[in-house]
PDB file of N, CA, C and O in Angstrom:
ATOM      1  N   UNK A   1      11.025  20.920   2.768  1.00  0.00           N
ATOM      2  CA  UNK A   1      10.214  21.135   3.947  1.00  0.00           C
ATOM      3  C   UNK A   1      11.060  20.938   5.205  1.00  0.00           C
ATOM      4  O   UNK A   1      10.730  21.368   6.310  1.00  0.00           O
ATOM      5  N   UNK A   2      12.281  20.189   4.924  1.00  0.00           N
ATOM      6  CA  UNK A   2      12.781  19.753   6.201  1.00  0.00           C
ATOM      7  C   UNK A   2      13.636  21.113   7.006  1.00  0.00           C
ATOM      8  O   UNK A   2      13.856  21.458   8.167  1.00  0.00           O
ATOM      9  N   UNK A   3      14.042  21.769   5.204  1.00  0.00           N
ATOM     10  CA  UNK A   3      15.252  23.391   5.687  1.00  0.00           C
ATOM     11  C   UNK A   3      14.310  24.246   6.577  1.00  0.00           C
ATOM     12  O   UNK A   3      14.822  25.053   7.353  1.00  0.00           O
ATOM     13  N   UNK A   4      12.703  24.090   6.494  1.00  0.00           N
ATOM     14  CA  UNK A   4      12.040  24.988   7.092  1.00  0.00           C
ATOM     15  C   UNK A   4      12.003  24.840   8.512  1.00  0.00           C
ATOM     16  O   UNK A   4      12.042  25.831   9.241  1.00  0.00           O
ATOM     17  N   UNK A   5      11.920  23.491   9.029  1.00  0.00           N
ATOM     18  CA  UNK A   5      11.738  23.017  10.107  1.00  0.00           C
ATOM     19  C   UNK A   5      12.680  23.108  10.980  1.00  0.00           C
ATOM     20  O   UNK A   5      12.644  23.216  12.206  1.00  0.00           O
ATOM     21  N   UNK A   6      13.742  23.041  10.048  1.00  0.00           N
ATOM     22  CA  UNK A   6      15.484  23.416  10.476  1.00  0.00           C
ATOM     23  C   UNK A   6      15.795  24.658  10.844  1.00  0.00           C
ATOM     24  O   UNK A   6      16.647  24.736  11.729  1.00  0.00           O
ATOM     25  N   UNK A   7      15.265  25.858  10.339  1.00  0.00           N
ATOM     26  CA  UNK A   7      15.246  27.324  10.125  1.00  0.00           C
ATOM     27  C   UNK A   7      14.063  27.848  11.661  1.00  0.00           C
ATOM     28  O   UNK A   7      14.153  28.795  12.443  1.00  0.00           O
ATOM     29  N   UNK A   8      13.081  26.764  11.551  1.00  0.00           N
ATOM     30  CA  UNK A   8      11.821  27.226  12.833  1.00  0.00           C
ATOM     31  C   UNK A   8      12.468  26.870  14.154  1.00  0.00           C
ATOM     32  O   UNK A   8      12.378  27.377  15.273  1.00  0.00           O
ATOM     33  N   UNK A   9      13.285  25.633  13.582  1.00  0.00           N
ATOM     34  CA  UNK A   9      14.446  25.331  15.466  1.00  0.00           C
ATOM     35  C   UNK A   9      15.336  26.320  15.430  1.00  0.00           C
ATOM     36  O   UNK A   9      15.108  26.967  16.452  1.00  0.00           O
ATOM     37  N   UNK A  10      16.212  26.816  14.858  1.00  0.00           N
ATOM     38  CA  UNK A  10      17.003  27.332  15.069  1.00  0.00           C
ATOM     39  C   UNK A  10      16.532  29.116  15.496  1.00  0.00           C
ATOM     40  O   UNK A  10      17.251  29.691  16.313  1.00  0.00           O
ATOM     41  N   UNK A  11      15.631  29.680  15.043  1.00  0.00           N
ATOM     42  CA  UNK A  11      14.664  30.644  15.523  1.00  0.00           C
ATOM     43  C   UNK A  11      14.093  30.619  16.503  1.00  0.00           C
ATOM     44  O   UNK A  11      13.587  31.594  17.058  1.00  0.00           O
ATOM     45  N   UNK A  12      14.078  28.922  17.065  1.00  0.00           N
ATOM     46  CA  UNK A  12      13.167  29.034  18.608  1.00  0.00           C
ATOM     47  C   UNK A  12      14.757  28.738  19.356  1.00  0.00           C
ATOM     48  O   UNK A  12      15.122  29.828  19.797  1.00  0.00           O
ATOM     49  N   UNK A  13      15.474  28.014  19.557  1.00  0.00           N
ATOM     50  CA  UNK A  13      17.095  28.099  20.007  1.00  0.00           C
ATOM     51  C   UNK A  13      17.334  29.353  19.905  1.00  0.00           C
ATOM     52  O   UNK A  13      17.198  29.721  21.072  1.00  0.00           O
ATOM     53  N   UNK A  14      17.677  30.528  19.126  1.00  0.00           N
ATOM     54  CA  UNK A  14      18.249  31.821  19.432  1.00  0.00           C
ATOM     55  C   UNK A  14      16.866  32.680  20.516  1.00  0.00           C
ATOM     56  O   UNK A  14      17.212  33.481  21.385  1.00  0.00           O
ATOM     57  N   UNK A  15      15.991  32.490  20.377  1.00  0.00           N
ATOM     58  CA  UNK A  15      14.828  33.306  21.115  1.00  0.00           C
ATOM     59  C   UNK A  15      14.896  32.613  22.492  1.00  0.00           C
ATOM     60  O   UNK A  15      14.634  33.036  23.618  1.00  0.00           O
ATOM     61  N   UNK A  16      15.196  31.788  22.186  1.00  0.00           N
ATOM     62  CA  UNK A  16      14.997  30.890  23.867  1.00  0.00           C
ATOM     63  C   UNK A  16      16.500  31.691  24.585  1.00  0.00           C
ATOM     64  O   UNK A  16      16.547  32.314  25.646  1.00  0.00           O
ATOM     65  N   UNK A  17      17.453  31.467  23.771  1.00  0.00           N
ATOM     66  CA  UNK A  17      18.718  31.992  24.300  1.00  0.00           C
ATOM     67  C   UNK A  17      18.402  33.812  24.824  1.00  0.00           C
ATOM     68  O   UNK A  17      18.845  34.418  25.800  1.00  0.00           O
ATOM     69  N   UNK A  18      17.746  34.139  24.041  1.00  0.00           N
ATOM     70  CA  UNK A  18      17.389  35.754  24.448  1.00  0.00           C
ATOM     71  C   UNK A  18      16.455  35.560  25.263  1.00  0.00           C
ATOM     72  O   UNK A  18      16.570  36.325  26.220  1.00  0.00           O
ATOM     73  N   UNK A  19      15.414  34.767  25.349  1.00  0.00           N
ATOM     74  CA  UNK A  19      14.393  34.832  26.303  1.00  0.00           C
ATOM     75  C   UNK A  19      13.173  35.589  25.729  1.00  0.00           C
ATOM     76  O   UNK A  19      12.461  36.188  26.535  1.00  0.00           O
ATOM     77  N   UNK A  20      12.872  35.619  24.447  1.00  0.00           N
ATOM     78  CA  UNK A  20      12.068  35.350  23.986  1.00  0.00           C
ATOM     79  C   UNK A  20      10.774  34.401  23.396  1.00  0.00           C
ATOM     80  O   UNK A  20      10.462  33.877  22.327  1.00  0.00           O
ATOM     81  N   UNK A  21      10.139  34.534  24.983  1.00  0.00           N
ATOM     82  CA  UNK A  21       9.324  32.656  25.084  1.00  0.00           C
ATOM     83  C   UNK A  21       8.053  32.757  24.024  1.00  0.00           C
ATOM     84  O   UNK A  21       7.499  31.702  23.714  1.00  0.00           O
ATOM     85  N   UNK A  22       7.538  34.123  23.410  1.00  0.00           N
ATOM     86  CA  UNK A  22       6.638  33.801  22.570  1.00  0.00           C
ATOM     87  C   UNK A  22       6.876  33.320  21.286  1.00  0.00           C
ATOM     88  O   UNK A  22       6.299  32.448  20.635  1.00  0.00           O
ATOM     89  N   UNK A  23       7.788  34.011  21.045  1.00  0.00           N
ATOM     90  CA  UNK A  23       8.426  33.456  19.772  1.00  0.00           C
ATOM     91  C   UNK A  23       9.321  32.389  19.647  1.00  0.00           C
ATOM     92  O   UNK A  23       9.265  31.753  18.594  1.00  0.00           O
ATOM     93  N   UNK A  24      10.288  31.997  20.656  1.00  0.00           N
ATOM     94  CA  UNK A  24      10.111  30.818  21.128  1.00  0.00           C
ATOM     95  C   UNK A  24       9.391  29.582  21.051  1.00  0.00           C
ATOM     96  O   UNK A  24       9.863  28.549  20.577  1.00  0.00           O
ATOM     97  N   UNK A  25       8.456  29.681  21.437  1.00  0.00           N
ATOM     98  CA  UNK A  25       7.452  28.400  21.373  1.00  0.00           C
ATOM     99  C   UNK A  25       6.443  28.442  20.319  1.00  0.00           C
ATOM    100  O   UNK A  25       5.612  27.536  20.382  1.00  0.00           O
ATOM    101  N   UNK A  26       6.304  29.373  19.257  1.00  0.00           N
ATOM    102  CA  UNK A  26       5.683  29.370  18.150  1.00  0.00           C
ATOM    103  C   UNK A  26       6.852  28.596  16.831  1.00  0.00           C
ATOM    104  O   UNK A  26       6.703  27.641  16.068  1.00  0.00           O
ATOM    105  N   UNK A  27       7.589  29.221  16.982  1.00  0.00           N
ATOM    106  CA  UNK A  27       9.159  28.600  16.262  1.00  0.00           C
ATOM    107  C   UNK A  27       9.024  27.366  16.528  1.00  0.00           C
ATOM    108  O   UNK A  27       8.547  26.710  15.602  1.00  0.00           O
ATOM    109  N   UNK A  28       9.348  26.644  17.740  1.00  0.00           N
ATOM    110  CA  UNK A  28       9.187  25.365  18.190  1.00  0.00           C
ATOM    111  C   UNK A  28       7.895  24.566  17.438  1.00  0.00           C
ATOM    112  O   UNK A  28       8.121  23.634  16.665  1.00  0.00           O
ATOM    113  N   UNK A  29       6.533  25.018  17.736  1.00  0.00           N
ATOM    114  CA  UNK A  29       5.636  24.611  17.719  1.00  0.00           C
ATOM    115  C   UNK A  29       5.373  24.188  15.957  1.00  0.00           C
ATOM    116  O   UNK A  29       4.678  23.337  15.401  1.00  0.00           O
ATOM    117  N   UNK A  30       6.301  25.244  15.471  1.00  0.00           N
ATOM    118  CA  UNK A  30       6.233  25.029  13.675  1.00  0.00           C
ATOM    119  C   UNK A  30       7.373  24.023  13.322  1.00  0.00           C
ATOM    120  O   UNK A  30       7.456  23.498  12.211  1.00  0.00           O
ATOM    121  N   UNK A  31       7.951  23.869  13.998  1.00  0.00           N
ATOM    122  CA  UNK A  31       9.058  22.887  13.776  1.00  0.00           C
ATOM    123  C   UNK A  31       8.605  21.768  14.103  1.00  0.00           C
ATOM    124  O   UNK A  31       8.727  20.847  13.296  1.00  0.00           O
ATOM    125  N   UNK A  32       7.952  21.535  15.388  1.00  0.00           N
ATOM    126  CA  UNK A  32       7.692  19.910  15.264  1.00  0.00           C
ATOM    127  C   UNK A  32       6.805  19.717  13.651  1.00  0.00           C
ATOM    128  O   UNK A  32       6.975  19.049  12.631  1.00  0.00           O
ATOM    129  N   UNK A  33       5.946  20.586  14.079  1.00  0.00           N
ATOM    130  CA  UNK A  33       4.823  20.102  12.700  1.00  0.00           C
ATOM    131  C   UNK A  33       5.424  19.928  11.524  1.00  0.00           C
ATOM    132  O   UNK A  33       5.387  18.741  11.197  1.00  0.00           O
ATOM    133  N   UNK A  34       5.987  20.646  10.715  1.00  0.00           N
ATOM    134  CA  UNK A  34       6.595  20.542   9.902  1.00  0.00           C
ATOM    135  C   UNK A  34       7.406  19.457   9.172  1.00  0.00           C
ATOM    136  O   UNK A  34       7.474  18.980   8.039  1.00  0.00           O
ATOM    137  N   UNK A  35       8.374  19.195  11.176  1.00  0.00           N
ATOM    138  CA  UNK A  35       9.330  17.605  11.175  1.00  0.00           C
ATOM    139  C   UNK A  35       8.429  16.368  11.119  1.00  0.00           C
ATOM    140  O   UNK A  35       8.584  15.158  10.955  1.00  0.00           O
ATOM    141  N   UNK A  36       7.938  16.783  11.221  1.00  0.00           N
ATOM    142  CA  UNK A  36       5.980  15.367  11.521  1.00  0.00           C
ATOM    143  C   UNK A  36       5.765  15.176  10.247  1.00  0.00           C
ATOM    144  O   UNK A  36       5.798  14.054   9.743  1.00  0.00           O
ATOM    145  N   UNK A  37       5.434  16.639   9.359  1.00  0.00           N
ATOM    146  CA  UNK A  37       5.164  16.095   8.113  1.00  0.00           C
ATOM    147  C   UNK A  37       5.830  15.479   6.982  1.00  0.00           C
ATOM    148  O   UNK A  37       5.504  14.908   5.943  1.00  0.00           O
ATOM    149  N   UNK A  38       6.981  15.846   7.639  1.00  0.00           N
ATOM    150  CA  UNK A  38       8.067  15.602   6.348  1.00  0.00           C
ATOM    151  C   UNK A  38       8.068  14.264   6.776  1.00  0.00           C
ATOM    152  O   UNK A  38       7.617  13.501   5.922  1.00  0.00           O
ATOM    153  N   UNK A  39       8.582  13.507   8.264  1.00  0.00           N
ATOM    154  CA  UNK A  39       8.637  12.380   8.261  1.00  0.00           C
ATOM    155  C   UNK A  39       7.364  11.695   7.753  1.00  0.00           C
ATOM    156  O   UNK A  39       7.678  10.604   7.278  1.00  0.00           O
ATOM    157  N   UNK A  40       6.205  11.894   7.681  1.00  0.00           N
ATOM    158  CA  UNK A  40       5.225  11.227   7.803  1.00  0.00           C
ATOM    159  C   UNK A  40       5.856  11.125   5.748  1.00  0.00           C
ATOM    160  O   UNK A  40       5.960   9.964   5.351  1.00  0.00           O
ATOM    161  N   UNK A  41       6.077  11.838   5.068  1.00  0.00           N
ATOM    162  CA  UNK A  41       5.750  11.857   4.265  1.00  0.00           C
ATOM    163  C   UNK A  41       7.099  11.192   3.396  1.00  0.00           C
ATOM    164  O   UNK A  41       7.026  10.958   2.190  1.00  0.00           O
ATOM    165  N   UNK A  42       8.057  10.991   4.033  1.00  0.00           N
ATOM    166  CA  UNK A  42       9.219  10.059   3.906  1.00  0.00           C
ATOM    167  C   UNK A  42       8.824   9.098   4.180  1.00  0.00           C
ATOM    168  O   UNK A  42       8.558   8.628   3.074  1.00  0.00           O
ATOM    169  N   UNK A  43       8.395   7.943   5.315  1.00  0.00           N
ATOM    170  CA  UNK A  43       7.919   6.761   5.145  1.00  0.00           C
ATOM    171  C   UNK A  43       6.903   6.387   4.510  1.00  0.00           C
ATOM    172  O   UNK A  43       6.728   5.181   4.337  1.00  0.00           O
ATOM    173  N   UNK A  44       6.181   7.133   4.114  1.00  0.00           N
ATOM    174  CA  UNK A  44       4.957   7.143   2.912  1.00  0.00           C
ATOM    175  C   UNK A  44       5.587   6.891   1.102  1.00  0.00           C
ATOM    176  O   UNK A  44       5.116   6.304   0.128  1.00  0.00           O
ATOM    177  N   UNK A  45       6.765   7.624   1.330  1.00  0.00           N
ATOM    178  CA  UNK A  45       7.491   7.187   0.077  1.00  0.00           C
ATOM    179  C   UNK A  45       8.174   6.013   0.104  1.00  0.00           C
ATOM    180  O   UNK A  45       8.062   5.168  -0.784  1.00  0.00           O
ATOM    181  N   UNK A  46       8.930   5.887   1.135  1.00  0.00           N
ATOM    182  CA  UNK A  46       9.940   4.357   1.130  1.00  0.00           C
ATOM    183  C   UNK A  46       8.999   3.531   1.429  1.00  0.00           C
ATOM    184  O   UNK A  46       9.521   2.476   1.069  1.00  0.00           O
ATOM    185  N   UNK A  47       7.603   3.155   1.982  1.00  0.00           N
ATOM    186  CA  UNK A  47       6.802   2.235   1.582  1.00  0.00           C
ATOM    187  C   UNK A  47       6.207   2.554   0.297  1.00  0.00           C
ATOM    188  O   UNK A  47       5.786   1.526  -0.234  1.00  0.00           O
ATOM    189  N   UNK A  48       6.080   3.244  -0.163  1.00  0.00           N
ATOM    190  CA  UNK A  48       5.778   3.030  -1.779  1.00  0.00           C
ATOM    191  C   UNK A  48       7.025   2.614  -2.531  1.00  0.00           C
ATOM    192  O   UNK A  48       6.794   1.843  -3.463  1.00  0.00           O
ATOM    193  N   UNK A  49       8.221   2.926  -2.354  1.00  0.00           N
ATOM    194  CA  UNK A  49       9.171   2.461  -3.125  1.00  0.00           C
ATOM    195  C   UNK A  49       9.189   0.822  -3.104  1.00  0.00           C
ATOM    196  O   UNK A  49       9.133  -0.026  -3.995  1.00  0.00           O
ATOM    197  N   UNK A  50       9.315   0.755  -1.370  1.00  0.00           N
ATOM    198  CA  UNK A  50       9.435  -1.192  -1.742  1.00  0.00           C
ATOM    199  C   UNK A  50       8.001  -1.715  -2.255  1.00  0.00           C
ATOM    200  O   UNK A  50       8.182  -2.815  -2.776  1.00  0.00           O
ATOM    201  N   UNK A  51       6.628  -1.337  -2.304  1.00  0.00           N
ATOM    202  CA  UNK A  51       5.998  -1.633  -2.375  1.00  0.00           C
ATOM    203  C   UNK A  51       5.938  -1.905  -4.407  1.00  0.00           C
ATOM    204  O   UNK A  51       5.746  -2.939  -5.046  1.00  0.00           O
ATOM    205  N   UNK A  52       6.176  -0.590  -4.840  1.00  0.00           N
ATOM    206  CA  UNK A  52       6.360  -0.764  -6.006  1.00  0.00           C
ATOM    207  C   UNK A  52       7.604  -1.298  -6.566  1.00  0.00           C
ATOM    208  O   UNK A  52       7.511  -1.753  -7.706  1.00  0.00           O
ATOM    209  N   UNK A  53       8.788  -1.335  -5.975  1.00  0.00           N
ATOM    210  CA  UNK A  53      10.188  -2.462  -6.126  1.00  0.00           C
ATOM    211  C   UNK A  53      10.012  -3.732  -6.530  1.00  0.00           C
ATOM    212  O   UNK A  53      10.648  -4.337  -7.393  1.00  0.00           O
ATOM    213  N   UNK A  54       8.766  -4.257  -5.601  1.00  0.00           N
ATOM    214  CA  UNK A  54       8.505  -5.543  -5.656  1.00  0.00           C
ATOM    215  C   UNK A  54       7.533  -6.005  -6.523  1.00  0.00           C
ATOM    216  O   UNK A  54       7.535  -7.150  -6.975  1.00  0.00           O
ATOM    217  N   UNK A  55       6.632  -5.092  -6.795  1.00  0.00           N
ATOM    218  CA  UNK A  55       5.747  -5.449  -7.858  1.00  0.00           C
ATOM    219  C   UNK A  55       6.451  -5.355  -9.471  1.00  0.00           C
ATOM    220  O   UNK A  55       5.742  -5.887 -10.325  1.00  0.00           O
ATOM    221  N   UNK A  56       7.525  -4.852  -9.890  1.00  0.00           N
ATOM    222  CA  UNK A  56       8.066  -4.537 -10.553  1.00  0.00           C
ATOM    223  C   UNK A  56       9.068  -5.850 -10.971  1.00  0.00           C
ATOM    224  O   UNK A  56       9.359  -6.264 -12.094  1.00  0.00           O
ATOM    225  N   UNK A  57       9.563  -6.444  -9.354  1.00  0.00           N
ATOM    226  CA  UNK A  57      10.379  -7.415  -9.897  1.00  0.00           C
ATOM    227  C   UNK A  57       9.528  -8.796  -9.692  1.00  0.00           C
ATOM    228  O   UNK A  57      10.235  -9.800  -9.774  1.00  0.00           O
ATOM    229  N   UNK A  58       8.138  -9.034  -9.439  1.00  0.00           N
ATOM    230  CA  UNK A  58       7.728 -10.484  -9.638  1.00  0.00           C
ATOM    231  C   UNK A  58       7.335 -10.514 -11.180  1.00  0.00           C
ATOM    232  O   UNK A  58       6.945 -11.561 -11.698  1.00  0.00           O
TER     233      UNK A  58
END
């Protein structure tokens, strides 16, 4: 999910460079979301990891 988010910046960076502001800011607009979810969904795992780490080692 993250190559996508990577791929939606770099699509709104070349459009911005041409001056292409609609596509531009749709690119952008899919990239934050995307970067949102993935993070959201990375600290959702590394608190499950220590969460289950620790239950594992008492």
């Amino acid at each position: 999910m993250l190559k996508w988010a990577f791929v939606f910046l770099i699509i709104a960076i070349i459009a911005g460079i041409f001056g292409f502001t609609d596509v531009q800011a749709a690119s952008a607009t899919i990239a934050q979301w995307l970067f949102g979810i993935f993070l959201v969904l990375f600290l959702g795992a590394v608190i499950l990891a220590f969460v289950i780490g620790k239950s594992l080692t008492s």
